[in-house]
N, C-alpha and C positions, 0 to 999 in steps of 0.2 A: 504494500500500500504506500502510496506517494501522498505525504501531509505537508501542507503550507502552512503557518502559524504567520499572522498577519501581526508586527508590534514587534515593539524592541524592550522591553521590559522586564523586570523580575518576576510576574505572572509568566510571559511569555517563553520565558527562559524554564520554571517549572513545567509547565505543557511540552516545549518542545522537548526534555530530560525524560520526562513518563513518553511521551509516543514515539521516542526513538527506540525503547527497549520493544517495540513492537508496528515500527514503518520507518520505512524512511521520508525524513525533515529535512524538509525548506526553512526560510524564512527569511522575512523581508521589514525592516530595515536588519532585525536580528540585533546581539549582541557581539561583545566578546567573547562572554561565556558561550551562548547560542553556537556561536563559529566554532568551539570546541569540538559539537557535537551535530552539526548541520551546516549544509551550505547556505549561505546568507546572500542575497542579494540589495543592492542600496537601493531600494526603491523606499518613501517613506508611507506610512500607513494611510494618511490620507490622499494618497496620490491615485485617483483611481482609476486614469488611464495606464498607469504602469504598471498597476494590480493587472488590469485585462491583458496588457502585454505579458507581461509575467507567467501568468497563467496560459498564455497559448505557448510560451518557451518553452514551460518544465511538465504543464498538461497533469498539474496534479489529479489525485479522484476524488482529494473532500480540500477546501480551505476555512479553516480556524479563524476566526478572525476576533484576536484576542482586546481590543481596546473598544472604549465605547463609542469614540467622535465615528471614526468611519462607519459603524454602524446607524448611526444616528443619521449620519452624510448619504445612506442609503447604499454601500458598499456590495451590502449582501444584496441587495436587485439586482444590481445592476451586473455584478456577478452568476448569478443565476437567471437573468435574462441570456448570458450569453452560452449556457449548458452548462453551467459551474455549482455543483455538490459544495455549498457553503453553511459551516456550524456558524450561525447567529442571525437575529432575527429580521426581519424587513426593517425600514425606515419607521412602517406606520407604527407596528409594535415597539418598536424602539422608544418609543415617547415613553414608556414604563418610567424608561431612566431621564429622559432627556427633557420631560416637563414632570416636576413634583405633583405641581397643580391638575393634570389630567389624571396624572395614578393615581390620587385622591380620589378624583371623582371614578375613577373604574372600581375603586375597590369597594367605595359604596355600593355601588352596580351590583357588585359582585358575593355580598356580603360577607367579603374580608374585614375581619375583626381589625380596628386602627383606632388613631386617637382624633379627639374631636379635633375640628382646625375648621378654619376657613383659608380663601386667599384672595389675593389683593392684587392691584397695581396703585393705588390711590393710598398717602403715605399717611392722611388726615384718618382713614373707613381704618386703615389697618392698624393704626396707634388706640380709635377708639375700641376695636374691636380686643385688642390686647387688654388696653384696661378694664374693660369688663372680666374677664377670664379673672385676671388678675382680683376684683374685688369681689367675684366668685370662689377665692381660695384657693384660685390654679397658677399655678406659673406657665410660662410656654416656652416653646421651642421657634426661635422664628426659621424659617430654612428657604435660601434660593430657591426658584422652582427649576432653574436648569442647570445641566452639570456645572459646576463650581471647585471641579480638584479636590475635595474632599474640605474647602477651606468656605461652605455655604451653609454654615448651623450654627447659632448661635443657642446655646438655653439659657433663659433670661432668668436671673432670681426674683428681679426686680421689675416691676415696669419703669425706670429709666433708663434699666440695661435693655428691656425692650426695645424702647422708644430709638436708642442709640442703633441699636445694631438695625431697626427699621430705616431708620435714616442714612445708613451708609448702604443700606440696600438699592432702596428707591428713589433716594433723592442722590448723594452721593456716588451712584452707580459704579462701588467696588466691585461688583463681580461681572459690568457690563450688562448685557443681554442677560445673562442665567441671572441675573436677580430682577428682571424688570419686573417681575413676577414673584410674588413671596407669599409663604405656606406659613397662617402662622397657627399652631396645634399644641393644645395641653400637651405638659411636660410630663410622662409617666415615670414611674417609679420600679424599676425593676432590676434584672440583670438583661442583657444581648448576648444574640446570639447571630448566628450568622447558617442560613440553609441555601446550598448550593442544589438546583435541578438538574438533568440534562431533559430537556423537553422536546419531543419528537410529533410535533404537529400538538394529539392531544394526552399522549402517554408522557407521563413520566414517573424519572428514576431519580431520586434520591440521593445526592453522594453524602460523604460521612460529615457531620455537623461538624463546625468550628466555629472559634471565638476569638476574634481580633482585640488587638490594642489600639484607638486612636491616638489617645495623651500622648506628648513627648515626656514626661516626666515618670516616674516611678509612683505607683498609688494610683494611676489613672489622674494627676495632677499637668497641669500646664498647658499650651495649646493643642488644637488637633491637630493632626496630620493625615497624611496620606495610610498612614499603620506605621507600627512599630515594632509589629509582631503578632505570630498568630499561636492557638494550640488545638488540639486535636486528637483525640475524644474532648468532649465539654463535660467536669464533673459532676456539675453538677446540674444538670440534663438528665431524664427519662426515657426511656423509650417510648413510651405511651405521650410524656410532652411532642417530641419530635414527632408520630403519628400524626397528632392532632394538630400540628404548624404545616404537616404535611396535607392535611385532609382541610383546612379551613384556611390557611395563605396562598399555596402554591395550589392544589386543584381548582378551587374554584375561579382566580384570575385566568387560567389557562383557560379553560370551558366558555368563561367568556369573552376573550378574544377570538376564542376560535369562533363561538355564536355570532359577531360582529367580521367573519371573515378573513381575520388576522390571523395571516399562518405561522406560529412562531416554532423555529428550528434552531436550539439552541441551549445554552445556558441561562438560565432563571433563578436568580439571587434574590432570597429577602431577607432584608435586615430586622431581626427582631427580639423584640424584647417583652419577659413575663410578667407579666405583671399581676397581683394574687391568684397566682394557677393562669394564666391565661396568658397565650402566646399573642401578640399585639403585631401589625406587619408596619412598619417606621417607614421603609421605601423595598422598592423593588430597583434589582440592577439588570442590566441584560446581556452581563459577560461575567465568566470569571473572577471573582474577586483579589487582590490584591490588597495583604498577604496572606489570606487566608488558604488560597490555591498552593504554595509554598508545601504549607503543613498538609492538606488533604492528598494531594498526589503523593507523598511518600508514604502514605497508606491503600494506597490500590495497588491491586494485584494485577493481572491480565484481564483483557477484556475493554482497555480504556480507547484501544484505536479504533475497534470495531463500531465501540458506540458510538464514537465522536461521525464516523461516518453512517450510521444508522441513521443517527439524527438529521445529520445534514440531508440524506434522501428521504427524510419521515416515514422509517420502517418501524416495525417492533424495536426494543433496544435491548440487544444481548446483555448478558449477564458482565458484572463488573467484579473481579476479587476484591473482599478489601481483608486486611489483615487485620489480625489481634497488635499490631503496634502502634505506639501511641508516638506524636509528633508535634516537635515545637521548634516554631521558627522565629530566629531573632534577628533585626533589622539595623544593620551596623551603618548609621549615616555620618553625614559631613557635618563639620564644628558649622553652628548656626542653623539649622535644619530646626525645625521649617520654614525659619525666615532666612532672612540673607545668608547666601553660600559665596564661597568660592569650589573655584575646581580646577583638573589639572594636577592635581597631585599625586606623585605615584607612589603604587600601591604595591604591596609586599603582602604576600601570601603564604604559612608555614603549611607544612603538612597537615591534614584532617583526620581526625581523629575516625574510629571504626561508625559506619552507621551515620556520619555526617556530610552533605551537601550543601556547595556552592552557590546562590544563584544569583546570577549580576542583574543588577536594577539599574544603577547610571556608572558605567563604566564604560572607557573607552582603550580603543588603542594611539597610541602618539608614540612615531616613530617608533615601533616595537616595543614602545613599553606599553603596558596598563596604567593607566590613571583615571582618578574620579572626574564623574560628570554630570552629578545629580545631586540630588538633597539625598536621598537613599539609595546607596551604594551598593547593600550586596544585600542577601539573605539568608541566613545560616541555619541548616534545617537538618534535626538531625530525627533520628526514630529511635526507641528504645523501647524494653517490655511495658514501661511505667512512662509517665509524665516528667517524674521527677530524675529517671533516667536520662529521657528526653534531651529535657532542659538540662542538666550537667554537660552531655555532649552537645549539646547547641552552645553554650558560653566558653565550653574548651574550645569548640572549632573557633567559634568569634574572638578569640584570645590569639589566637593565629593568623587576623588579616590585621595587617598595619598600614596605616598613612594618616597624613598630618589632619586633624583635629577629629578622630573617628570618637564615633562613643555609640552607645546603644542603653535602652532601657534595659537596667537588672532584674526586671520582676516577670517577664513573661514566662507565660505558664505557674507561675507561683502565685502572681493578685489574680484574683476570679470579681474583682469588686464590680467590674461593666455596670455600674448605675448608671442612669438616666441623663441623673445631676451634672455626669462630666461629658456627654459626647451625642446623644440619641441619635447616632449614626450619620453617615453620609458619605 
């Protein structure tokens, strides 16, 4: 089987690592890491005339197409306008991820269990709308409605941290376009969690739960980010919780998109969080998660190529191994991350310890060396029988990549805290 993974990423870098031990990988723009293990071509992910060049060169039979913008830019049509087996969903279904304010409104549709909100583009309707919440005893969450980098959520303790973070939305137009529109929804109370699909038209499969970090700080403290780490199993998760996030988040939004004609072929990500007994859906992604994909793929066995192309031509979807080992990935970034970086600096790699992987997020080659080129650098992903295994070899390997101002969060897989208070996803 011939696999293209669209992205240059740390996500894309774990996809491409899981479906080489079973097809041969493309990938386009790709990494350093990536080129270890597949040929890379520079084309960039939103490029979509060189996507279709591309593809008539190497004639793969499924393409991956791991980032959201091209999706969202309609990639995947335009792709399979041209006979092309593509994993991820149309443009139309894309809006899941690409307007906050429409998944809202589908998941009422849908009767996805969510939290109360409204949304706005009017900064005066959306300040008064918060203060009432507010002197209803609620706090909120204000959140861009369109992608935003993972830097579009604000939880308000206050209404004048409301009022502030409304104003750099829609009047100050910090996120551009993805905030001209803003979600703003009672603050819940819980823990998150994070449920990855692969959805084949209207079947789906389940891959194994995990639970990210956004804080950059230790304790779930400081700002958000992109992640900082993920783990995998969640301890404290059910099987019968995860049934029921399965059976009331992810079945029913698929059934109706599909009712509305929307064919989605792809990956199906909800972010969610419990709240007394009860699995809540915060947003929906419609790719891969990043870092949560890190951890999940070092826990599947065989069977991940076949589905990833089942899904792409909406067949049944063959069975997936997953193993008894457990997996925690930690996110070794640049001094300043997530705010101002520098890059450019090169990077020193020791040996990795037994049961630990590599995977580059912003790294580059210059003049044959490796050097940073991102806020998050690498991802260190190790498996062990336990968690707590896990994580020892995840922080031995991350003790082994050196360059000038790295650091990483010391608590992953260790804080389970994922309250509401610090992050309600994005």
């Amino acid at each position: 089987m011939r696999v293209l993974v669209v992205g240059g990423g740390g996500r894309e870098h774990a996809l491409a690592w899981k479906l080489s031990q079973e097809a041969e990988v493309f990938s386009a723009p790709g990494n350093p890491g990536i080129a270890q293990i597949a040929e890379t071509f520079p084309v960039r992910a939103d490029n979509e005339e060189g996507m279709v060049a591309l593809c008539e060169q190497i004639a793969p039979e499924v393409v991956l197409v791991g980032p959201e913008n091209p999706l969202l830019a309609g990639l995947g049509d335009r792709l399979r306008a041209r006979g092309v087996s593509v994993f991820g969903p149309s443009a139309a279904a894309a809006a899941l991820e690409g307007s906050k304010a429409w998944a809202k409104e589908q998941m009422l549709v849908a009767g996805v269990p969510t939290a109360h909100h409204q949304s706005f583009r009017d900064f005066d309707a959306a300040v008064a709308y918060a203060a009432s919440r507010f002197d209803g005893g609620r706090q909120v969450a204000v959140k861009a409605s369109g992608a935003a980098l993972g830097k579009g959520v604000v939880v308000a303790q206050t209404h004048e941290e409301a009022r502030d973070a409304l104003e750099a939305m829609l009047v100050d137009r910090e996120h551009g376009e993805a905030g001209a529109t803003v979600v703003v929804e009672d603050a819940l109370v819980g823990r998150e969690f994070s449920l990855l699909a692969l959805v084949s038209e209207t079947e789906v499969r389940c891959l194994p739960v995990a639970q990210d970090y956004k804080r950059a700080l230790d304790g779930d403290h400081g700002p958000n980010t992109g992640g900082m780490g993920s783990v995998s199993p969640v301890s404290w998760l059910t099987e019968d919780l995860v049934a029921r996030a399965e059976r009331e988040v992810i079945v029913p939004i698929v059934r109706h998109l599909a009712a509305q004609g929307l064919d989605y072929r792809g990956c199906l990500f909800a972010g969610l969080l419990v709240e007394d007994g009860t699995p809540y859906c915060l947003e929906y992604n419609v790719r891969f998660g990043d870092p949560e994909t890190q951890s999940i793929v070092r826990r599947l066995g065989p069977g991940f190529a076949q589905a990833i192309l089942d899904v792409a031509e909406g067949r049944p979807i063959g069975a997936i191994e997953v193993t008894r080992d457990a997996a925690v990935s930690v996110v070794v970034a640049s001094g300043g991350y997530p705010g101002t970086i520098e890059t450019g600096f090169p990077i020193d790699i020791g040996p990795m310890p037994e049961g630990v992987e590599i995977f580059h997020a912003g790294t580059a080659s210059l003049d044959g060396c490796l050097v940073t080129a991102g806020g998050r650098v690498f991802a260190v992903s190790a498996v062990g029988s336990t968690v707590a295994d896990a994580r020892e070899r995840a922080y031995a390997g991350g003790a082994q990549v050196g360059f000038a101002g790295a650091w990483c969060r010391r608590d992953i897989g260790a804080c389970t805290k994922g309250q509401s208070a610090s992050r309600q996803t994005d």
